[in-house]
Backbone as CSV, one residue per row, in Angstrom:
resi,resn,N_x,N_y,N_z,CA_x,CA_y,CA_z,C_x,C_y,C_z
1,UNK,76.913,47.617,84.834,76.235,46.351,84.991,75.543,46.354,86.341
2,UNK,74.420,46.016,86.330,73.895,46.036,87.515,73.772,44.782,88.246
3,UNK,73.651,44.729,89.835,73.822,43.576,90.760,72.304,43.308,90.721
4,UNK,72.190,41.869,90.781,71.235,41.346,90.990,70.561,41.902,92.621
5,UNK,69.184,41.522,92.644,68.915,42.036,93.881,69.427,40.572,94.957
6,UNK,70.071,40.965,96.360,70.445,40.058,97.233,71.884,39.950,96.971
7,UNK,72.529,40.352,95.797,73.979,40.088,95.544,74.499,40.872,97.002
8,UNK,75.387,40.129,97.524,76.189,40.719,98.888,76.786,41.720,98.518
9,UNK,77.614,41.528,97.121,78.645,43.063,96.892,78.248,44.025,96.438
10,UNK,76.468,44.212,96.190,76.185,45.513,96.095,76.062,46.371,97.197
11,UNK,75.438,45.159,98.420,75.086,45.676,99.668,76.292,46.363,100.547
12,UNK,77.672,45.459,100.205,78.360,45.549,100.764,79.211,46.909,101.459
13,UNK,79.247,48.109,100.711,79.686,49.145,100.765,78.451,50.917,100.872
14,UNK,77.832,50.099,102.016,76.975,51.026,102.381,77.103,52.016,102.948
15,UNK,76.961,52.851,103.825,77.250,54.469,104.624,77.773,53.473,106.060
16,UNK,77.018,52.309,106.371,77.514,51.917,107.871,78.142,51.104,107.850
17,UNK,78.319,50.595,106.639,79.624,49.776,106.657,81.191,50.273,106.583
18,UNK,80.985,51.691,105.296,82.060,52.489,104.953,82.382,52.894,105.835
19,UNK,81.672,54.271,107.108,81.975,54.743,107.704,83.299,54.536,108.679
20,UNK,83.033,53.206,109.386,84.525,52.842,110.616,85.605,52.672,109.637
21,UNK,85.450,52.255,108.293,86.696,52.420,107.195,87.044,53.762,107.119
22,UNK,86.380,54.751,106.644,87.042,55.801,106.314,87.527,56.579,107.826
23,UNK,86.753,56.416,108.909,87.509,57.167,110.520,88.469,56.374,110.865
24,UNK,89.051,55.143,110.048,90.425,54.503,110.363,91.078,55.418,109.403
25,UNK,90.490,55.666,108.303,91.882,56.336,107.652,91.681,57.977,107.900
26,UNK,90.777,58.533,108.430,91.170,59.822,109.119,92.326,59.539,110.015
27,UNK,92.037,58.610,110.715,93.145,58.760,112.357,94.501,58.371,111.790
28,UNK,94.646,56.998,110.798,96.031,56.554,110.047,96.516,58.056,109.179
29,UNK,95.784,58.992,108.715,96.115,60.199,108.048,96.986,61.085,109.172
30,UNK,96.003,61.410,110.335,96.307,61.963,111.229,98.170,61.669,111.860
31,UNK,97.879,59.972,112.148,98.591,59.871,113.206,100.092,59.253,113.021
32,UNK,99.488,58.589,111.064,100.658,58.210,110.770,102.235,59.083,109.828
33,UNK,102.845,59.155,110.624,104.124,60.150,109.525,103.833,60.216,108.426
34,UNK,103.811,58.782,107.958,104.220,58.431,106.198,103.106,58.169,105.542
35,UNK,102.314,58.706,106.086,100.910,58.930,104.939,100.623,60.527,104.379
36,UNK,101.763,60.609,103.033,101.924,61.738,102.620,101.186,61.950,101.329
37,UNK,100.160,61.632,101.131,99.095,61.555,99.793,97.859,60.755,100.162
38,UNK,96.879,61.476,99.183,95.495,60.257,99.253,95.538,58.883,99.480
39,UNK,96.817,58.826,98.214,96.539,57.247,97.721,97.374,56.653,98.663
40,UNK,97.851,57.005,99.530,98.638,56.613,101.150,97.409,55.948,102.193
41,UNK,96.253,56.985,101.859,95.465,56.840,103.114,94.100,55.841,102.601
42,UNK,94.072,55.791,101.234,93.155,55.270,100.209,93.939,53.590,100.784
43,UNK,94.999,53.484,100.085,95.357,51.946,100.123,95.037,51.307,101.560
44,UNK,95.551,52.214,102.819,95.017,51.827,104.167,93.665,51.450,104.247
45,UNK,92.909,51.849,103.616,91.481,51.997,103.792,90.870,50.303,103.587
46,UNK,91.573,49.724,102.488,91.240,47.959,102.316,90.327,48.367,101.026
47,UNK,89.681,49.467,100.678,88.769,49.954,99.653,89.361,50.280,98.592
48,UNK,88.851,49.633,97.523,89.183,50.241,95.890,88.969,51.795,96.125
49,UNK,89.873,51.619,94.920,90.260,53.687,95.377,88.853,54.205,94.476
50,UNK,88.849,53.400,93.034,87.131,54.121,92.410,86.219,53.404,93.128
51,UNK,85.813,52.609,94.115,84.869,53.160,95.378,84.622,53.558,96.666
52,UNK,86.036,53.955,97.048,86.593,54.854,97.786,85.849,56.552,97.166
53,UNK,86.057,56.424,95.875,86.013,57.938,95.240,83.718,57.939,95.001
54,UNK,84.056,56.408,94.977,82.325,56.532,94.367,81.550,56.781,95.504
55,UNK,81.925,56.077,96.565,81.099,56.579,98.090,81.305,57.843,98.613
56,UNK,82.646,58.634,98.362,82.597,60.110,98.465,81.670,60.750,97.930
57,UNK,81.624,61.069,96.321,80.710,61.262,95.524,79.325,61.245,96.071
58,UNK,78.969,60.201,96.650,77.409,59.812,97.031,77.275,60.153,98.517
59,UNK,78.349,59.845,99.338,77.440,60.296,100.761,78.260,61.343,101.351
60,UNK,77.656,62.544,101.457,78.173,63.525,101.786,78.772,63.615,103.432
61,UNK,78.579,63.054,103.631,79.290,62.577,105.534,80.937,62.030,105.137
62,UNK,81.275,61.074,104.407,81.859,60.673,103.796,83.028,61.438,103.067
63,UNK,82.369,62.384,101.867,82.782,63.498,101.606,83.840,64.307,102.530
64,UNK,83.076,64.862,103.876,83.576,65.654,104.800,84.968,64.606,105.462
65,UNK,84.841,63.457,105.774,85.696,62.883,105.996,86.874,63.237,105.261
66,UNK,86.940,62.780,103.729,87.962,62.916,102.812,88.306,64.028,103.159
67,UNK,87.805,64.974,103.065,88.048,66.185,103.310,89.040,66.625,104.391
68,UNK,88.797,65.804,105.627,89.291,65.801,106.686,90.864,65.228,106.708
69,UNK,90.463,63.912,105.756,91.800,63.218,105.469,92.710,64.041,104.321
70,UNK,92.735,64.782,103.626,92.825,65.557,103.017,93.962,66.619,104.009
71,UNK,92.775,67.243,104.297,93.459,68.554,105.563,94.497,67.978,106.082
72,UNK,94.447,67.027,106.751,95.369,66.374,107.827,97.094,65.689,106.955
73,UNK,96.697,65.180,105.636,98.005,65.205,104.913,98.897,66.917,104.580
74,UNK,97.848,67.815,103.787,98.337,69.143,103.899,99.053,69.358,104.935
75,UNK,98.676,69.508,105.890,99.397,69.642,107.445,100.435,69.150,107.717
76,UNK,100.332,68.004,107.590,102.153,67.254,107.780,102.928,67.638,106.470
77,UNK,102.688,67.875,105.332,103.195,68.036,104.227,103.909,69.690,104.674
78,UNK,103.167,70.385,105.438,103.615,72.021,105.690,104.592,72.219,106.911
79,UNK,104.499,71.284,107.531,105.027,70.925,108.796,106.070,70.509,108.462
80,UNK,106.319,69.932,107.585,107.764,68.849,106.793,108.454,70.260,106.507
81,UNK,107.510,70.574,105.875,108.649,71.907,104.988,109.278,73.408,105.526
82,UNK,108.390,73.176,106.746,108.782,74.419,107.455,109.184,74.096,108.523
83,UNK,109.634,73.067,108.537,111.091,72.423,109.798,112.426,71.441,109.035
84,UNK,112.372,72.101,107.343,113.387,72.099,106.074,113.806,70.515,106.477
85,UNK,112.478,69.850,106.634,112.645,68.411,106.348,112.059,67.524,105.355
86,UNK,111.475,68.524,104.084,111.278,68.865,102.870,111.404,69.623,102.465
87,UNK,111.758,69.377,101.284,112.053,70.503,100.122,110.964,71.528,99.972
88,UNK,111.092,72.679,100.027,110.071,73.403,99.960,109.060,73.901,98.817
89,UNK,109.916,73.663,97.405,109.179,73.693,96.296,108.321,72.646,96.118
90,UNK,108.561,71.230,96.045,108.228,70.321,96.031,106.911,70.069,96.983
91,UNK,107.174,70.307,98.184,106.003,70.311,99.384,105.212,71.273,98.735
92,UNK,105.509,72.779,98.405,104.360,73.388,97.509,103.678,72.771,96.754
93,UNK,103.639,72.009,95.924,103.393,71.908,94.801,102.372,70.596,95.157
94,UNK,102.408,70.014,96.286,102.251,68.509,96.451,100.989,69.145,97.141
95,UNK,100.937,70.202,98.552,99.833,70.742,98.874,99.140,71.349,97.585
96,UNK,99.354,72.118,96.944,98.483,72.711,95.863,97.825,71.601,95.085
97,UNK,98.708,70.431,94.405,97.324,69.144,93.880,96.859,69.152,94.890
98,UNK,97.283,68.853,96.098,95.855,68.358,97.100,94.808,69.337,97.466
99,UNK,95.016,70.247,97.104,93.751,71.481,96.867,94.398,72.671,97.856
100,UNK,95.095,72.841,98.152,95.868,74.036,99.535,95.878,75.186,98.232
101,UNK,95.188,76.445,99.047,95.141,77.982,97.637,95.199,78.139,98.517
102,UNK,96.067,79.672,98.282,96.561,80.875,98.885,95.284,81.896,99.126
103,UNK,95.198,82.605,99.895,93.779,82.989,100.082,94.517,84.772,99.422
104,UNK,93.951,85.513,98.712,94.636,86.728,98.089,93.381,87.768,98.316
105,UNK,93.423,88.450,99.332,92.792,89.697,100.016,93.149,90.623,98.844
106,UNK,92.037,91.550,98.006,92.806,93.133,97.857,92.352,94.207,98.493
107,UNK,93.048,95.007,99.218,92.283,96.107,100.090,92.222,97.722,99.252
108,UNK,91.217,98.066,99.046,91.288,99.353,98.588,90.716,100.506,99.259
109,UNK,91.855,101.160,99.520,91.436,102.493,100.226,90.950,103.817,99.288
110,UNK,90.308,104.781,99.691,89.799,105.966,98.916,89.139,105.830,98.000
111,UNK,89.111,106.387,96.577,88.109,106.131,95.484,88.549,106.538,94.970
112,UNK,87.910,105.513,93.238,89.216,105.550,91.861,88.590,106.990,91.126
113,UNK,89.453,107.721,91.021,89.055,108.653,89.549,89.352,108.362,88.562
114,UNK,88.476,108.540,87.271,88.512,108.769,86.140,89.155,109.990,85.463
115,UNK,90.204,109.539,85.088,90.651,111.284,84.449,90.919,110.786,82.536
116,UNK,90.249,111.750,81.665,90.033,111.450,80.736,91.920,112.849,80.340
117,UNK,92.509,111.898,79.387,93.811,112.852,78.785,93.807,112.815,77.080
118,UNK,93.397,114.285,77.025,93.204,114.664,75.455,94.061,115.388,75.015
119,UNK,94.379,114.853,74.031,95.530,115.419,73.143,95.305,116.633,72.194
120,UNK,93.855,115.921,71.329,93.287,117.159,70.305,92.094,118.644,70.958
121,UNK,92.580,119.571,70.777,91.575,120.769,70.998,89.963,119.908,70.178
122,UNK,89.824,119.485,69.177,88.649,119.232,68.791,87.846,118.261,69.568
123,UNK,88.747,117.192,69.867,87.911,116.287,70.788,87.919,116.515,72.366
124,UNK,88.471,117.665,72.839,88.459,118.433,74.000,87.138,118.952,73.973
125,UNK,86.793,119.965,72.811,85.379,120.015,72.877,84.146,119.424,72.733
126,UNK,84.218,117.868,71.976,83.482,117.166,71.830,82.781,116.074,73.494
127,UNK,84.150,116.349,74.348,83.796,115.829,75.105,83.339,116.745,76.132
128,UNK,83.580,118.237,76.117,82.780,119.031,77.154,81.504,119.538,76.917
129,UNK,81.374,118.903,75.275,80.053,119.211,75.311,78.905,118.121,75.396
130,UNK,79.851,116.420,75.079,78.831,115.834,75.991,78.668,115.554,77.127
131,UNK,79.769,116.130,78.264,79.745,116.585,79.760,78.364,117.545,79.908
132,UNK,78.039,118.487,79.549,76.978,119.503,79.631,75.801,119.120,79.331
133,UNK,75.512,118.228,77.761,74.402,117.424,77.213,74.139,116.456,78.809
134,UNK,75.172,115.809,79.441,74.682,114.795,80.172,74.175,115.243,81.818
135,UNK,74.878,116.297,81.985,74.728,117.398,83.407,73.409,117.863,83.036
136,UNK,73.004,118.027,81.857,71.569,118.992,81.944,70.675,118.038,81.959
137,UNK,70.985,116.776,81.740,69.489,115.903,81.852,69.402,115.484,83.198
């Protein structure tokens, strides 16, 4: 449904209005213990959480914030668990919804061979002779 033009509550939730809302709930993310989830730092905010989520969506400054508020719960959530003042499965699992991946490096040294293992004399020769067909071109 769309707002009439002049309606206050369309205007209301603009980039400069949102903004000092969402850097209160960076710093309440940051600074407060018990803001251990979004919807911890969402309810602080005074903002409906679907336009909380709709101004993310749209202004990418905004975005980075969440983002920020985000990071900053992960952190205390890892911090809890690796001073076994949470459960540690549980704290896993709570960073991973909030987006925390394991970063998985594979390192490979030297170079892979191909080794072909034949059983039949017939297809032993079938394949050295399209080794030779393919060497001569």
């Amino acid at each position: 449904m769309a707002f009439e033009i002049g309606n206050r509550y369309a205007q209301e939730w603009t980039l400069e209005n949102a903004m000092p809302r969402f850097e209160d709930v960076l710093k309440y993310a940051i600074e407060d213990d018990t803001c251990l989830c979004m919807q911890d730092a969402i309810r602080q905010s005074g903002i409906p959480s679907t336009t909380f989520y709709y101004l993310v969506e749209n202004q990418p400054v905004l975005k980075c914030i969440k983002q920020d508020i985000n990071d900053a719960i992960i952190s205390r959530i890892n911090r809890l668990a690796l001073k076994d003042e949470a459960p540690a499965a549980p704290a896993i699992f709570r960073m991973k919804n909030l987006g925390e991946r394991d970063e998985q490096h594979i390192a490979q040294s030297g170079s892979i061979k191909q080794e072909i293992i034949v059983t039949d004399a017939a297809t032993a020769k079938e394949i050295e002779d399209l080794k030779a067909k393919f060497e001569g071109e």
